[in-house]
VEXMAR-233787 format. One record per residue: x, y, z of N, C-alpha, C in turn; residue number from 1. Coordinates in Angstrom, 1 decimal, m for minus. Atoms other than C-alpha are relative to their C-alpha. Layout:
PT      n.u      n.v      n.w     ca.u     ca.v     ca.w      c.u      c.v      c.w   pos
PT        X        Y        Z        X        Y        Z        X        Y        Z   NUM
...
//
This chain:
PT      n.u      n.v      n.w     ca.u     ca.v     ca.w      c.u      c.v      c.w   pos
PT     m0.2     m1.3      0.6    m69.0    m59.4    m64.9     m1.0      0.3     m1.1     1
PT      0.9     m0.2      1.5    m71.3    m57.7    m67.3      0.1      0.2     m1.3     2
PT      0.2      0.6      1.3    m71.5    m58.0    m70.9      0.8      1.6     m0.2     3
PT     m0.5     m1.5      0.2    m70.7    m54.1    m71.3      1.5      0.0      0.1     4
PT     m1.1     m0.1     m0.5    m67.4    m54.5    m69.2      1.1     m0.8     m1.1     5
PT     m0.8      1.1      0.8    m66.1    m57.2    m71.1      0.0      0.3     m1.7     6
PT     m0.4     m0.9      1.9    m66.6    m55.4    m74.7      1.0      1.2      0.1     7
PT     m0.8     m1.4     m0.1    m64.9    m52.6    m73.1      1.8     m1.1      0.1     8
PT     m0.9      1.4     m0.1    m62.0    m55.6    m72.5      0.5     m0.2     m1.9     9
PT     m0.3      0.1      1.3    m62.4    m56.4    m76.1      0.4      0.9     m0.9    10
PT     m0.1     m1.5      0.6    m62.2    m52.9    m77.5      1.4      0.3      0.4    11
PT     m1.2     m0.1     m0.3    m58.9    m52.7    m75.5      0.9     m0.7     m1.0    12
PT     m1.1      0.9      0.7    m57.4    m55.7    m76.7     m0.2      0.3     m1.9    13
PT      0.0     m0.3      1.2    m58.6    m54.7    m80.4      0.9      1.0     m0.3    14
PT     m0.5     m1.1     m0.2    m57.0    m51.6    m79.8      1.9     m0.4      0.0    15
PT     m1.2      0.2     m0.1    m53.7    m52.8    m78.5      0.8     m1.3     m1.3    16
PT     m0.6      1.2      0.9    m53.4    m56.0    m81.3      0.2      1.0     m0.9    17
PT     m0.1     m0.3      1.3    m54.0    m53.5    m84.1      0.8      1.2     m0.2    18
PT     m0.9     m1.5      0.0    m51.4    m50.4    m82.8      1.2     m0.7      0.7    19
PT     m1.0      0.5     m0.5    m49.0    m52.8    m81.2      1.4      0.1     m1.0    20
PT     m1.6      1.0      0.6    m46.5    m53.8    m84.4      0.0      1.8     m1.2    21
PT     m0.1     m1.4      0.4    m47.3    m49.7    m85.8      0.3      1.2      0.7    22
PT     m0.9     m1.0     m1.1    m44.9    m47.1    m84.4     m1.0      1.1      0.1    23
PT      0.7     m1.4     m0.2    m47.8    m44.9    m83.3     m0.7     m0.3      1.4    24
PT      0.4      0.2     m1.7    m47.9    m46.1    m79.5     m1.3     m0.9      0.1    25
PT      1.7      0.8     m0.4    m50.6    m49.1    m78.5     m0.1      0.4      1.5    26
PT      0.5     m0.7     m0.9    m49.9    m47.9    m75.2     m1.0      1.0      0.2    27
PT      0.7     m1.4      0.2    m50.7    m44.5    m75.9     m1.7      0.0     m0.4    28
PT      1.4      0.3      0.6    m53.8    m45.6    m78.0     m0.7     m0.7      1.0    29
PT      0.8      0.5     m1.5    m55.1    m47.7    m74.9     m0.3      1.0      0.9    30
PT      0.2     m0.5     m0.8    m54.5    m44.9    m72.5     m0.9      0.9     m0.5    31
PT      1.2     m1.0      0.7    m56.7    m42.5    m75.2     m1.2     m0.4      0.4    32
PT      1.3      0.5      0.8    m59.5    m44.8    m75.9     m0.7     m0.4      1.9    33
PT      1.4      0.2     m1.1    m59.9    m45.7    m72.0      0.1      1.6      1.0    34
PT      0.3     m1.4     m0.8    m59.3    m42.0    m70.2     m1.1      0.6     m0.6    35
PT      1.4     m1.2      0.6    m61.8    m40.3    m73.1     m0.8     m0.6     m0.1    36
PT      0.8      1.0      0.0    m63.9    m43.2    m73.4     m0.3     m1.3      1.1    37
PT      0.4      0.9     m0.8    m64.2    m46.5    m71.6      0.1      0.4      1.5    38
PT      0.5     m0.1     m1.5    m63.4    m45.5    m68.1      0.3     m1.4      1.0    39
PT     m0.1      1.0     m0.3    m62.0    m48.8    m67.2      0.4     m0.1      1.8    40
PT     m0.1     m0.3     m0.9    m60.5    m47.1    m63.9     m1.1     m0.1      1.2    41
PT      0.9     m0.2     m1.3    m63.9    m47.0    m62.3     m0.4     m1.1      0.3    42
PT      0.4      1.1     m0.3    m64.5    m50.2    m61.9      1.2     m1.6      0.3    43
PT     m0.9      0.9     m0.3    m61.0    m51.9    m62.1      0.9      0.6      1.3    44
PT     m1.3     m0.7     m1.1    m59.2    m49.3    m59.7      1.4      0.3     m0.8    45
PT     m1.3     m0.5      0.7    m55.9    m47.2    m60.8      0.6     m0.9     m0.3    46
PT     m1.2      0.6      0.4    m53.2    m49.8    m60.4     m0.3     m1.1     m0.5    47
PT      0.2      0.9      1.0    m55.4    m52.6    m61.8     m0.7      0.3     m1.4    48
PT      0.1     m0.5      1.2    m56.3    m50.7    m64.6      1.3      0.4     m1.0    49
PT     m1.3     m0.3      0.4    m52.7    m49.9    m65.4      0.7     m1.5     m0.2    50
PT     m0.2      1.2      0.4    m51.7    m53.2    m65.2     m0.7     m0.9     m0.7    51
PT      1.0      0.8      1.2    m54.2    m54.5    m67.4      0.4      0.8     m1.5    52
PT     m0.7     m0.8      1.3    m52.7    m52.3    m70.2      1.7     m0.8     m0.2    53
PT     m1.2      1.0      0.7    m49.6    m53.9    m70.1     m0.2     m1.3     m0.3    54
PT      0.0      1.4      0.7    m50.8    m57.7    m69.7     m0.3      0.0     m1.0    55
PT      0.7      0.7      1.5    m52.9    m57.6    m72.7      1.1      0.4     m0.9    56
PT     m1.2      0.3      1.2    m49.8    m56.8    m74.5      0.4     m1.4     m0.1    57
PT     m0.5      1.3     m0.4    m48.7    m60.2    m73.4     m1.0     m0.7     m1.6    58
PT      0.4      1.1      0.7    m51.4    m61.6    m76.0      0.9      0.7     m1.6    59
PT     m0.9     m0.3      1.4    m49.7    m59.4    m79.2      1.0     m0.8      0.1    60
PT     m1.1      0.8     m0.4    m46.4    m60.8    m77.7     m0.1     m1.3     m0.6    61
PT     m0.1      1.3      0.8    m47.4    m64.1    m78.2     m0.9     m0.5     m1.0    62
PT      0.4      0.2      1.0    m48.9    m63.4    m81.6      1.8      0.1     m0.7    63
PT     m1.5      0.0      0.0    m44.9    m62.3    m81.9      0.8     m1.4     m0.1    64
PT     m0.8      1.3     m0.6    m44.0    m65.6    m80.9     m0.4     m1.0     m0.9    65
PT      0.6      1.0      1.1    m46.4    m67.4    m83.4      0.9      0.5     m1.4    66
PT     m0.5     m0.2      0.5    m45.0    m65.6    m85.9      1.4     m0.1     m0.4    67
PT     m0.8      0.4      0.1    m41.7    m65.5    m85.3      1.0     m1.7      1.0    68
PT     m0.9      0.9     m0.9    m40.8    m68.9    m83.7      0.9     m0.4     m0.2    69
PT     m1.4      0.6      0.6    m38.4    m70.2    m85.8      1.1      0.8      0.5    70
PT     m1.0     m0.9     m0.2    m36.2    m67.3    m85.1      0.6      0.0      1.2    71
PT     m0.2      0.1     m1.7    m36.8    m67.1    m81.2      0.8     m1.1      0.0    72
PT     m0.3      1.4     m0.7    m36.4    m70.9    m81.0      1.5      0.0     m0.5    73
PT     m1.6     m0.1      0.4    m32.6    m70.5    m82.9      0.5      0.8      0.6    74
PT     m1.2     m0.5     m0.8    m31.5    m68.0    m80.5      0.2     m0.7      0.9    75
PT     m0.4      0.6     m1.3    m31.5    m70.5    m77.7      0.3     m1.3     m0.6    76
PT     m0.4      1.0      0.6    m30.4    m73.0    m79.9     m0.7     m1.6     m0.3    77
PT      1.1      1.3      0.3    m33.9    m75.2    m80.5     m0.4     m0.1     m1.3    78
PT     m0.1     m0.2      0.9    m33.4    m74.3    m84.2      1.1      0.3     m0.8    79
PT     m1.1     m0.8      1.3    m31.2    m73.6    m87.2     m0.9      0.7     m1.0    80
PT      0.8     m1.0      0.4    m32.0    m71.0    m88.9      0.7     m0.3     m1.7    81
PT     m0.5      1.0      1.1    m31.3    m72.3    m92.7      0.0      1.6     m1.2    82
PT     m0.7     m0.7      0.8    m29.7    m69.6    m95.7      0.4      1.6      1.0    83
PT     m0.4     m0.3     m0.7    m28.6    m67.1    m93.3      1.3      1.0     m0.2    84
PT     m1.3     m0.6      0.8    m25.9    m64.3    m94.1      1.1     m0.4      0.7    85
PT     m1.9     m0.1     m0.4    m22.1    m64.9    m94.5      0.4      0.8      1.2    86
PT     m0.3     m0.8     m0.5    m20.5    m64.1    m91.8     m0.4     m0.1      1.7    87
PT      0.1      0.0     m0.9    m22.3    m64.3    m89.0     m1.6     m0.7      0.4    88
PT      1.7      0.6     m0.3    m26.1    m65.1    m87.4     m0.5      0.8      1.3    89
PT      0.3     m0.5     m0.9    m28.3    m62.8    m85.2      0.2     m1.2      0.9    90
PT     m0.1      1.0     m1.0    m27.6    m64.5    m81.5     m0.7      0.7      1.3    91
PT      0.9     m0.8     m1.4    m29.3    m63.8    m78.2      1.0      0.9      1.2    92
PT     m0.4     m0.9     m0.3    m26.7    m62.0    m77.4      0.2      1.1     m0.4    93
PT      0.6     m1.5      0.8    m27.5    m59.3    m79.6     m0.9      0.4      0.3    94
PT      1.4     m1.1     m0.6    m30.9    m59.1    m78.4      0.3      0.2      1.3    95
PT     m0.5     m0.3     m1.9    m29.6    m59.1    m74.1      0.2      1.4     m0.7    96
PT     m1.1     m0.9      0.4    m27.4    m56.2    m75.5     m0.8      1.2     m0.3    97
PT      1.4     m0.8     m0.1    m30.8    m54.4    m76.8     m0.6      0.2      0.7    98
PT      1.1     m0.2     m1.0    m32.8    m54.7    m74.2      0.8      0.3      1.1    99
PT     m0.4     m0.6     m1.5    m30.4    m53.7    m71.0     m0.4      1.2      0.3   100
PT      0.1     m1.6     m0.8    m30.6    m50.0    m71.2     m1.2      0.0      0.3   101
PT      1.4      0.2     m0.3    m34.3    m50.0    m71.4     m0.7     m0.5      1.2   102
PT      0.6      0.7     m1.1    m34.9    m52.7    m69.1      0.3      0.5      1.9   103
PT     m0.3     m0.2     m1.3    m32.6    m51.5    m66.4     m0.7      1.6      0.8   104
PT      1.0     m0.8     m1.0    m34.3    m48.3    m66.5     m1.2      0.0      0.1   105
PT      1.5      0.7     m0.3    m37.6    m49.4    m66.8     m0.3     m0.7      1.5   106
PT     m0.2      0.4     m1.1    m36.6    m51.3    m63.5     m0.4      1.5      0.7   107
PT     m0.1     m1.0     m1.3    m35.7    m48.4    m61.6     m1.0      1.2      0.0   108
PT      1.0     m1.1     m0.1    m38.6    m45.7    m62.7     m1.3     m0.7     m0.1   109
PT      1.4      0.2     m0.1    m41.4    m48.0    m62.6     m1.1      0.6      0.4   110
PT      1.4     m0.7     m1.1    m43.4    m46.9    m60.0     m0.3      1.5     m0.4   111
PT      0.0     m1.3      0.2    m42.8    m43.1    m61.4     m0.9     m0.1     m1.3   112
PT      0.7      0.3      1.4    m44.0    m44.2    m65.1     m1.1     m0.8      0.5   113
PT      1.4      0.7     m0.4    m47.0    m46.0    m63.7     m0.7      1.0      0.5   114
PT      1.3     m1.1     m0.6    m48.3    m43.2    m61.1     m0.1      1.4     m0.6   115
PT     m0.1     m1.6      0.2    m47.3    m40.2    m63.1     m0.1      0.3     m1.9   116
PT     m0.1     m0.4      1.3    m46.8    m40.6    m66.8     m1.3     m0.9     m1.1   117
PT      1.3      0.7      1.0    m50.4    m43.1    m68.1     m0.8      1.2      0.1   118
PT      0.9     m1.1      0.2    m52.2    m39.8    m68.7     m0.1      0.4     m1.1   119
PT     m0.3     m0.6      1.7    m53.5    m38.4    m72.1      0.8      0.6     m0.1   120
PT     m0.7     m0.9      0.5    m51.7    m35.7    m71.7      1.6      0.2     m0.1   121
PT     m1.2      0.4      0.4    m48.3    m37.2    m71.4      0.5     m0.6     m1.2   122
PT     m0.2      0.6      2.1    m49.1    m39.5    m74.6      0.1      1.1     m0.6   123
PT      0.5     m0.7      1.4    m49.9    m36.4    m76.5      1.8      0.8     m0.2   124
PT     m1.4     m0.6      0.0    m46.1    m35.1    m75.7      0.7     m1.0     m0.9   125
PT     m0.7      0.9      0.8    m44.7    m38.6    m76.8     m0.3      0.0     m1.3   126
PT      0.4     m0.1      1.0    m46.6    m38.7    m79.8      0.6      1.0     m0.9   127
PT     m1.1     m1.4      1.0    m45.0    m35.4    m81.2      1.1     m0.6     m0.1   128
PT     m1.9      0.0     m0.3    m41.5    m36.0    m79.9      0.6     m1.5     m1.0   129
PT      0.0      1.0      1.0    m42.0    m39.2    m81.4      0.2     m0.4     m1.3   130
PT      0.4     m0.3      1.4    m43.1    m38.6    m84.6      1.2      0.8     m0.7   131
PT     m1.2     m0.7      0.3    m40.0    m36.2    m85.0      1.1     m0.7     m0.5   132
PT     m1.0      1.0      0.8    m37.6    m38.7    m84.8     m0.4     m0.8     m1.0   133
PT      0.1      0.9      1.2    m39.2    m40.9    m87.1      0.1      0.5     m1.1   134
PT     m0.2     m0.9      0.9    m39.5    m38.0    m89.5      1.8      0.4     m0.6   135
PT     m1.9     m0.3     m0.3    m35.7    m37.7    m88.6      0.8     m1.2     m0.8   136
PT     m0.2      1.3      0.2    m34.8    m41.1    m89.1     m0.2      0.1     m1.5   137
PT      0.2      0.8      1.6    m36.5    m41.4    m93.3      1.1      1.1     m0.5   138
PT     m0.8     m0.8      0.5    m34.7    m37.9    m93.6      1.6     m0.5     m0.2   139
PT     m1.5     m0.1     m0.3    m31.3    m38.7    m92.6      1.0     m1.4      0.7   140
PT     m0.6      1.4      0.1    m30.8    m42.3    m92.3      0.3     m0.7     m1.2   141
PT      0.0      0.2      1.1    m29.0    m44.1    m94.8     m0.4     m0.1     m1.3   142
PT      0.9      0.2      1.1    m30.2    m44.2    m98.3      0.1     m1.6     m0.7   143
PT      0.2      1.5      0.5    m28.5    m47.6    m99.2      0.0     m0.8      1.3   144
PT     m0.3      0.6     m1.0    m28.5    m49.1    m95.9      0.7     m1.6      0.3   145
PT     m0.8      1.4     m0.2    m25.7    m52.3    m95.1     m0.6     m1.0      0.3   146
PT      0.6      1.3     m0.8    m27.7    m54.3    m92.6     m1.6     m0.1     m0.8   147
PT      1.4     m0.1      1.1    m30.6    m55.4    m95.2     m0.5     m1.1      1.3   148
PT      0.6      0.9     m0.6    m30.9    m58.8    m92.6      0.3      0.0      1.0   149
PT     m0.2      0.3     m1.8    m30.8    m59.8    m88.8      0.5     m0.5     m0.1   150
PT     m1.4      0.2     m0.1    m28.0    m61.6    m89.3      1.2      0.5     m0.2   151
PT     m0.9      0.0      0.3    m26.4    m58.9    m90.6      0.2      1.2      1.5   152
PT     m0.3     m1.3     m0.6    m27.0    m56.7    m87.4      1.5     m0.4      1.1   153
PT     m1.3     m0.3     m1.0    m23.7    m55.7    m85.0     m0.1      0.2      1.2   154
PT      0.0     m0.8     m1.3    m23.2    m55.2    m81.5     m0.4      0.9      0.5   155
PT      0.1     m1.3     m0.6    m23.0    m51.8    m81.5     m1.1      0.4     m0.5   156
PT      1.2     m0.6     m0.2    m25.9    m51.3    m83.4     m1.1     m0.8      0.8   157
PT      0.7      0.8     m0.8    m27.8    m53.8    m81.3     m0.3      0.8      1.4   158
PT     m0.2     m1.1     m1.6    m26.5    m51.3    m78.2     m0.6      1.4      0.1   159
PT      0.3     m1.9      0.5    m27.4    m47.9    m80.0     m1.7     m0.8     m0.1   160
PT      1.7     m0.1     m0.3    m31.2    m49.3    m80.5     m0.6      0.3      1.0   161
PT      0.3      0.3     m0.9    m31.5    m50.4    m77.2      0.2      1.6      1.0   162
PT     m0.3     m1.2     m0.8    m30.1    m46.7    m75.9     m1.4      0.7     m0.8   163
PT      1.1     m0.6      0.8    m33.0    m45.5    m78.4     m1.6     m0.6      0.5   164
PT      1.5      0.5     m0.6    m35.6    m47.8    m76.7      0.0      0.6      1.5   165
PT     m0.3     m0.6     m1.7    m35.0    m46.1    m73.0     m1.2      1.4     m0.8   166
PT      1.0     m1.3     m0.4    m37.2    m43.1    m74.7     m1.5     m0.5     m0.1   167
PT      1.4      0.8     m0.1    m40.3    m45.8    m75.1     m0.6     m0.1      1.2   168
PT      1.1     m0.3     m1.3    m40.8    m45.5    m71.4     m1.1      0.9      0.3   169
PT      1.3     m1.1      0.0    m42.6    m42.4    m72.0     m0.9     m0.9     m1.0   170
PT      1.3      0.9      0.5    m46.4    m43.8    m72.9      0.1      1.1     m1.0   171
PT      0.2     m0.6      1.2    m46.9    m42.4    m76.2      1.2      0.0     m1.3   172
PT     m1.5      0.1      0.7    m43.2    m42.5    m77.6     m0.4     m1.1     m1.1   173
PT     m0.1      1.4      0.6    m44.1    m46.2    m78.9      1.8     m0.3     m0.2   174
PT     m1.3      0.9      0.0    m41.3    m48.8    m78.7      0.5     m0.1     m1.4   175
PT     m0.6      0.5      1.1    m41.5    m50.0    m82.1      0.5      1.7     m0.7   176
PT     m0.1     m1.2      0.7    m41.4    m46.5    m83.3      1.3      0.8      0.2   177
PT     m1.3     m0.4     m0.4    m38.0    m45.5    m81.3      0.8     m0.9     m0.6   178
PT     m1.4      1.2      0.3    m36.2    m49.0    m81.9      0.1      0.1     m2.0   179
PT     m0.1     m0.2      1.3    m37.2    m48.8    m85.9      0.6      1.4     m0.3   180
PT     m1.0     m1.3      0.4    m35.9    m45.1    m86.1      1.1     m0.2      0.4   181
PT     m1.5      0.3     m0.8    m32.9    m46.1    m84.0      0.9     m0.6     m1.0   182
PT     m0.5      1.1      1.0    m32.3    m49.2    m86.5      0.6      0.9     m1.5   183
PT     m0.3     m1.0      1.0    m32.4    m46.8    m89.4      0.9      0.8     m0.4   184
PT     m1.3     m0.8      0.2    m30.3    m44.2    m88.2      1.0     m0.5     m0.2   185
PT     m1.6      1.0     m0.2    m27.7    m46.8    m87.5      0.3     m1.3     m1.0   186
PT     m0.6      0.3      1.4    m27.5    m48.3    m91.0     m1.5     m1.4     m0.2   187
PT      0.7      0.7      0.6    m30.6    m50.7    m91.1     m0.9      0.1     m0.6   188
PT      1.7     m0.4      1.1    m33.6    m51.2    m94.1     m0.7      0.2      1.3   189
PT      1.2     m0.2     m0.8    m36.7    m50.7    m92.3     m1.0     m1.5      0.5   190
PT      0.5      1.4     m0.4    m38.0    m54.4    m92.4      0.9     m0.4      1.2   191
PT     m1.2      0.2     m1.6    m34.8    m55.1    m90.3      0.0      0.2      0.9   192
PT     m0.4     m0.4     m1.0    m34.6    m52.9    m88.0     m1.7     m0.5      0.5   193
PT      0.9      0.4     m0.3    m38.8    m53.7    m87.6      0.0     m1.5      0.5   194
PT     m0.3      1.5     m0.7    m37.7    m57.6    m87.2      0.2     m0.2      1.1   195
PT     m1.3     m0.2     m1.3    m35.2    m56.4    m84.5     m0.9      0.5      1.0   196
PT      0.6     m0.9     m0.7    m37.5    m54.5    m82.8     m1.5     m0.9      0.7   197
PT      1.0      1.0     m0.4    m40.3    m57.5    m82.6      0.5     m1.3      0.8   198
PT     m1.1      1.1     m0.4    m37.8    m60.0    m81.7      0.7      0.7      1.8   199
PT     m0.3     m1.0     m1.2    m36.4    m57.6    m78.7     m1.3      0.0      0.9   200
PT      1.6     m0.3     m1.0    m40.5    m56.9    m77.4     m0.2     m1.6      0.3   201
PT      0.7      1.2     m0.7    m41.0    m60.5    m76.6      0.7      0.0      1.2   202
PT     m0.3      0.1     m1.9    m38.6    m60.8    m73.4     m0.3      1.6      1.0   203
PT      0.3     m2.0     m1.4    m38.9    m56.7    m72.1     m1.3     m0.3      0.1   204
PT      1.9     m0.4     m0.8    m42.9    m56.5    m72.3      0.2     m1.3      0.6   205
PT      0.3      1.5     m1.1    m43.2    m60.3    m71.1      0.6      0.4      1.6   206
PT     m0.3      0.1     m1.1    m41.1    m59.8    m68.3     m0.6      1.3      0.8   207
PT      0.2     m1.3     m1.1    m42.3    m55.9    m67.4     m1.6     m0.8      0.2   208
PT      1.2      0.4     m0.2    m46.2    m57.6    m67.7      0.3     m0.8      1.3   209
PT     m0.3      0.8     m1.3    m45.0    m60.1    m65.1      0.4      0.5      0.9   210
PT     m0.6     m0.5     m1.1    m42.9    m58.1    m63.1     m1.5      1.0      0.7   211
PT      1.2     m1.1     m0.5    m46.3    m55.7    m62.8     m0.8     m1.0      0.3   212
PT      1.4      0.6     m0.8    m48.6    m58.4    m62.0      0.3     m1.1      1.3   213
PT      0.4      0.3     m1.5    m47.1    m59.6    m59.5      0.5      1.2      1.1   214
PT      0.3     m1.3     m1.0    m46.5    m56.2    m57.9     m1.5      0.0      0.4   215
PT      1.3     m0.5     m0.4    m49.9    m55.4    m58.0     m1.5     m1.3      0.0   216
PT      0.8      1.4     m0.6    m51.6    m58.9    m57.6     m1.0      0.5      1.1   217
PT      0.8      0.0     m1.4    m52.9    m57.8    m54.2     m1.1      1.1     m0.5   218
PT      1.0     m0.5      0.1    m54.7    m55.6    m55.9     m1.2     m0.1     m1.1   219
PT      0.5      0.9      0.7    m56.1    m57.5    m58.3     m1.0     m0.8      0.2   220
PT      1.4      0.8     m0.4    m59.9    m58.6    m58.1      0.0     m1.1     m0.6   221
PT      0.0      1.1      0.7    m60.4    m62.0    m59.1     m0.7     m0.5     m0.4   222
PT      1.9     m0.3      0.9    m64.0    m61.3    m60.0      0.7      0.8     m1.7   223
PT     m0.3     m0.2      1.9    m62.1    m59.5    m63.4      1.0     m0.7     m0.6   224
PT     m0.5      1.0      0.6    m60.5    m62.3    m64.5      0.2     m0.5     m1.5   225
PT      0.6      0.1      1.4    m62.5    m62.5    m67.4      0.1      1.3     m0.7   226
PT      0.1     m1.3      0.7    m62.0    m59.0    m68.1      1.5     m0.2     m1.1   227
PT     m1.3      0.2      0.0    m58.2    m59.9    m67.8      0.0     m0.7     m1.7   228
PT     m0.1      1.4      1.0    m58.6    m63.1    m70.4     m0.3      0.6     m1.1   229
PT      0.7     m0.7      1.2    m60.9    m61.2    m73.0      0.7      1.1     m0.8   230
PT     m0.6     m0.8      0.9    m58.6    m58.4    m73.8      1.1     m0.4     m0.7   231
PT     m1.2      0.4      0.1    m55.6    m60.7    m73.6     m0.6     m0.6     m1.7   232
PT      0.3      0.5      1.5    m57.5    m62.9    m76.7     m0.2      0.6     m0.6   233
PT      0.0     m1.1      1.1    m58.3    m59.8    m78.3      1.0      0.3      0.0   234
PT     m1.4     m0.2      0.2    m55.1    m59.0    m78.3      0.9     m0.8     m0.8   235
PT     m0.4      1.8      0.9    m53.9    m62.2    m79.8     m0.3      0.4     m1.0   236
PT      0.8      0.2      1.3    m56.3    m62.6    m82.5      0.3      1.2     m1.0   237
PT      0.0     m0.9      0.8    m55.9    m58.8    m83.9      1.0      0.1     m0.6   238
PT     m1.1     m0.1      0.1    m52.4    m58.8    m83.4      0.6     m1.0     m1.7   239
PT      0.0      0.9      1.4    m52.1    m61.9    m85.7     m0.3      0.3     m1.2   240
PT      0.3     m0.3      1.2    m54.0    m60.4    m88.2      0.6      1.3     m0.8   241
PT     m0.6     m1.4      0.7    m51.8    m57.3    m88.6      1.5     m0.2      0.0   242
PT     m1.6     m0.5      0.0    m48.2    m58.1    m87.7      0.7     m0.1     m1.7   243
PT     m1.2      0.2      0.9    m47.1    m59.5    m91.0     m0.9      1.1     m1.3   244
PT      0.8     m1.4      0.9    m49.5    m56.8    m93.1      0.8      1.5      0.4   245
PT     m0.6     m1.7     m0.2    m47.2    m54.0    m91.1      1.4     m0.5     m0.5   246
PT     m1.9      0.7      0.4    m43.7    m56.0    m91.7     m0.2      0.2     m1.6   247
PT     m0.4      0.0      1.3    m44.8    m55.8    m95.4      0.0      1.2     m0.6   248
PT      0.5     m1.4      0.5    m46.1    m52.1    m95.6      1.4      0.8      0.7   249
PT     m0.8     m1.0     m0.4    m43.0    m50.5    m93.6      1.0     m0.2     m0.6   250
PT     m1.0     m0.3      0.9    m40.7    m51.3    m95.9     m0.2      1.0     m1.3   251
PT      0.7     m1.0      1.1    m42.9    m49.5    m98.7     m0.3      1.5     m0.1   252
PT      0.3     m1.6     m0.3    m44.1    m46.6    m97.2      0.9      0.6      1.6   253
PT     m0.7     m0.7     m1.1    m41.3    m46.0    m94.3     m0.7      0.7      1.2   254
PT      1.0     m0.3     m1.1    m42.3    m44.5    m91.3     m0.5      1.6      0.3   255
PT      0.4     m1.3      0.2    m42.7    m40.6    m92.3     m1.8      0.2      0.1   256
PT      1.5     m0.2      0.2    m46.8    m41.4    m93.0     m0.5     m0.6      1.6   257
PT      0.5      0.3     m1.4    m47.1    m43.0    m89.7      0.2      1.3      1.0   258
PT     m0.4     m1.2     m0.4    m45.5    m40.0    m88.0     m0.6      1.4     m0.4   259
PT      1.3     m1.0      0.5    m48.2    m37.6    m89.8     m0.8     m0.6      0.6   260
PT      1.1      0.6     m1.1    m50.7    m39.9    m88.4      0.1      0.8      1.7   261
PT     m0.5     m0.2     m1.4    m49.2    m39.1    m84.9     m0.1      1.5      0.4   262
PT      0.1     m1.3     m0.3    m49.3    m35.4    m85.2     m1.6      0.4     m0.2   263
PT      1.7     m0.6      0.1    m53.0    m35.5    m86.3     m0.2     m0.4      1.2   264
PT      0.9      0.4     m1.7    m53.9    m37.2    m83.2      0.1      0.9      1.2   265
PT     m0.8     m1.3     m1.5    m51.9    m34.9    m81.1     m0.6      0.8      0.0   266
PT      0.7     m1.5      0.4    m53.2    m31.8    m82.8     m1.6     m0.3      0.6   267
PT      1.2      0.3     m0.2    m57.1    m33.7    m82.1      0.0     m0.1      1.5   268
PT     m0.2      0.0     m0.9    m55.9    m34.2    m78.8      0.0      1.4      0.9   269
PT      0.1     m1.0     m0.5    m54.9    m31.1    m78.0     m1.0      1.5      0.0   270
PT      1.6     m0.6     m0.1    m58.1    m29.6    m79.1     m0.7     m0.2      0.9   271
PT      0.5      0.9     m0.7    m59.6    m31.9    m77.0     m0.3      0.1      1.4   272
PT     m0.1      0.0     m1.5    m58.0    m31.5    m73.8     m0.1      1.7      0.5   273
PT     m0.3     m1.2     m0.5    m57.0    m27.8    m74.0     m0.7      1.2      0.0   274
PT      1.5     m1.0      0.7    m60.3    m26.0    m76.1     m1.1     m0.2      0.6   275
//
């Protein structure tokens, strides 16, 4: 593969490590950077260019995993998790509980969100609609909020996120950006509900990356292999260097300034596509 292709690889995975763990869509920001720019379609083919946007999530994921291992490894009981609030202890049945609605419909509209909705012009919808609720969310979500830790979250808000992550199917919405406004509305700080929300993305993307590559395996050259590997470690490496820099900043500056971001792009966007 040539030298060009494989920066265009790296440029992805830079892309996706450093918009993954900030509610302003890495999706979205992937499908930008390669529809107006790289072009990765012409050389990987639709459905393996689509699926190469989800794996390299896989390397953020397991910058997620480096970071939080302790946490993972105590929901399945290969840890104790040590001062912990009264009362209770996040359990992995709090995150199942998050992740059903999502996943189940994620299941069943795949093939429709793959052939119909990776288009700029569907990001540029999520990104608004997006941005709204998050705007919604600093407005009108508690001011002293109960659940300060993940141990202190509940069922039902664990259920109410997870009904809040079902609008992250649309590319551009961003996950973290639905499940942290979700968290909010429903009584958590903003670190929290961003914990909750990183802790949840390790089994949905893992499993939708896998479930997509072995759908579309057969179409899968195995001459870009290397393209595959390169964005995935750019993905990694960036990710690493930003998750606990956004876990410290969104408790500070909430997610109203991110959600400005998101409407400039839109508005640039929509110059873009429609002028």
């Amino acid at each position: 593969m040539e030298f060009i292709e494989l920066l265009k690889a790296l440029i992805l995975g830079f892309v996706e490590g450093m918009t993954e763990f900030a509610p302003v869509s890495s999706t979205g920001h992937m499908i930008i950077v390669d529809d107006m720019w790289l072009q990765t379609k012409e050389f990987l083919g639709g459905p393996s260019a689509n699926t190469f946007k989800i794996v390299v999530q896989l390397g953020s994921i397991l910058a997620v995993v480096v970071v939080f291992w302790k946490r993972l490894f105590s929901l399945v009981g290969l840890y104790k998790m040590k001062d912990t609030a009264s009362g209770g202890q996040l359990k992995l049945t709090h995150v199942l509980v998050g992740l059903i609605p999502a996943g189940v419909l994620g299941v069943l509209f795949e093939d429709y969100i793959d052939e119909y909705l990776f288009r700029t012009e569907t990001v540029l919808v999520g990104l608004v609609i997006g941005a709204i609720l998050m705007i919604f969310a600093d407005k009108f979500g508690p001011k002293n909020p109960k659940t300060k830790t993940l141990d202190q979250i509940t069922y039902s808000q664990a259920l109410k996120v997870g009904l809040v992550q079902c609008l992250s199917l649309w590319p551009g919405f961003s996950r973290s950006g639905a499940t942290i406004s979700g968290g909010v509305l429903f009584g958590m700080n903003h670190k929290t509900a961003a914990d909750f929300t990183f802790i949840m993305a390790v089994p949905i993307m893992a499993g939708a990356s896998f479930l997509s590559l072995l759908k579309n395996w057969d179409a899968i050259n195995m001459d870009h292999m290397s393209f595959y590997a390169v964005g995935f470690i750019s993905a990694f490496i960036f990710a690493l260097l930003s998750i606990k820099f956004f876990l410290k900043l969104i408790d500070r500056i909430k997610l109203t300034p991110f959600a400005i971001y998101r409407l400039v792009l839109a508005a640039v966007l929509a110059v873009v596509l429609f002028l």
